[in-house]
PLY file of the C-alpha trace (Angstrom):
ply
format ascii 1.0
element vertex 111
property float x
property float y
property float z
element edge 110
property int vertex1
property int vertex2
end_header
-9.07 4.06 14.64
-11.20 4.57 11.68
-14.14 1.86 13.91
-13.33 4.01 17.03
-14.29 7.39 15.18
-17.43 5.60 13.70
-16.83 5.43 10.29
-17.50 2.56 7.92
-15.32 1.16 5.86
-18.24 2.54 3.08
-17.97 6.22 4.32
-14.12 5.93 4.36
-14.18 4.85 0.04
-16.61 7.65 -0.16
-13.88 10.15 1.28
-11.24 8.96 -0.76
-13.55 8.66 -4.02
-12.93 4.55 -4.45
-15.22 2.06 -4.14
-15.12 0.15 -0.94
-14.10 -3.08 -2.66
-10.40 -0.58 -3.12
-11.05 0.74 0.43
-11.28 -2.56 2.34
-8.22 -3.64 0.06
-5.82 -1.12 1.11
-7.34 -1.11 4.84
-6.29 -4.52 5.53
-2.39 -4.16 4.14
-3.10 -5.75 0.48
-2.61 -2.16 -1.12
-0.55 0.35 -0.47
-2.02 3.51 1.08
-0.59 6.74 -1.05
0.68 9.70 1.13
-2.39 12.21 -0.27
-4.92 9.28 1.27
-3.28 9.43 4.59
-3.10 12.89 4.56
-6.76 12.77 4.30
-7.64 9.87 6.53
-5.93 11.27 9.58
-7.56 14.74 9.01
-11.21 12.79 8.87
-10.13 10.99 12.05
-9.31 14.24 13.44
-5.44 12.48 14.06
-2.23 13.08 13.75
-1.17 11.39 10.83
1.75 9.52 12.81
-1.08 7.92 14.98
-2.31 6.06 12.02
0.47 5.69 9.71
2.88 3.03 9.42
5.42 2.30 6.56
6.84 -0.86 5.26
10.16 0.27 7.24
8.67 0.74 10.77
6.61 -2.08 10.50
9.90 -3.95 9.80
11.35 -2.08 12.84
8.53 -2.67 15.08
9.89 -5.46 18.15
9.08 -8.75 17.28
11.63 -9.89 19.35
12.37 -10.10 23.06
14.05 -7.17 24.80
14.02 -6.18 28.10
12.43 -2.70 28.63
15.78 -1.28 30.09
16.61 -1.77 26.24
13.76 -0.40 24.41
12.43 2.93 23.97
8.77 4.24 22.98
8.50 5.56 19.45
5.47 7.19 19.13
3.25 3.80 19.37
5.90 1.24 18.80
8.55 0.02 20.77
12.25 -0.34 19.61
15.12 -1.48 20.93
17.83 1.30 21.62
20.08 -0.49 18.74
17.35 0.14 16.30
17.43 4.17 17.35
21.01 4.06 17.12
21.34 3.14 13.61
18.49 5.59 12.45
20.49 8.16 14.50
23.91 7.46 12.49
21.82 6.77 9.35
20.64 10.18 9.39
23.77 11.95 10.60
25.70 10.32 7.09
22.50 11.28 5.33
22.94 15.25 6.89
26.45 15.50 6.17
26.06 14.00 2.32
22.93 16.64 2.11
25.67 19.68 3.22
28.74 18.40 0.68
26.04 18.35 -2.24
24.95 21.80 -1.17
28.53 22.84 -1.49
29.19 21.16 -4.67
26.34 22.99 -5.86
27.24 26.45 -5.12
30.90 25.57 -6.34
28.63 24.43 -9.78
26.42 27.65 -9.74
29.74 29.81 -9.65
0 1
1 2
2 3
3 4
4 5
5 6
6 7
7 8
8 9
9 10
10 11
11 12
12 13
13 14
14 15
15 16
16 17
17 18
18 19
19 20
20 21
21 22
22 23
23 24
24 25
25 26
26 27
27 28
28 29
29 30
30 31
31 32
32 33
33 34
34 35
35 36
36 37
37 38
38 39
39 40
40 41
41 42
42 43
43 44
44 45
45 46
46 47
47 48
48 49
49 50
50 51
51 52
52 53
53 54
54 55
55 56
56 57
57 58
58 59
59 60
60 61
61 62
62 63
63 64
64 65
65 66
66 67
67 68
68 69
69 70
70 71
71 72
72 73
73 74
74 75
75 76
76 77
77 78
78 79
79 80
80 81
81 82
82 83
83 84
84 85
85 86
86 87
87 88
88 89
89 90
90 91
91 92
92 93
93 94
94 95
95 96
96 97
97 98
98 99
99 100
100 101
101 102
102 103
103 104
104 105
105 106
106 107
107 108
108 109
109 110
């Protein structure tokens, strides 16, 4: 994205006040990009940040594997397999339901 916009790799370490050496570093994987830096990369690009970003547990998600496209479903640029949605889906509805019984046990605390 960042060669499609034009940008150097030198204009980019400029904008995030490193020194390209750091830049090219965290570019190609080595470092990890900090949630400020993408905040401000995608808003150079003029992108959503979901366009650019990808975390260590979507890249782990992304389909590696064969599936037939019946299976699979778009993601915003990645494909995964409708097993893979599934378990996010549940994963969040146990995370929603923990998030309301601390709530309560909270309010219970604060009486």
């Amino acid at each position: 994205m960042r060669k499609k916009q034009g940008f150097t790799q030198d204009m980019m370490a400029d904008l995030l006040h490193m020194d390209v050496s750091c830049y090219c570093r965290r570019e190609s994987g080595q470092i990890k990009i900090l949630p400020k830096q993408w905040l401000k990369i995608a808003e150079t690009l003029g992108v959503p940040i979901e366009e650019i970003y990808q975390s260590d547990d979507e890249l782990a998600s992304v389909l590696d594997r064969k599936y037939s496209m019946s299976n699979e479903r778009i993601v915003g640029q990645y494909s995964l397999p409708d097993e893979v949605l599934g378990m996010y889906h549940k994963h969040i509805e146990v995370l929603e339901m923990e998030l309301g019984r601390l709530k309560e046990l909270l309010k219970l605390a604060a009486q």
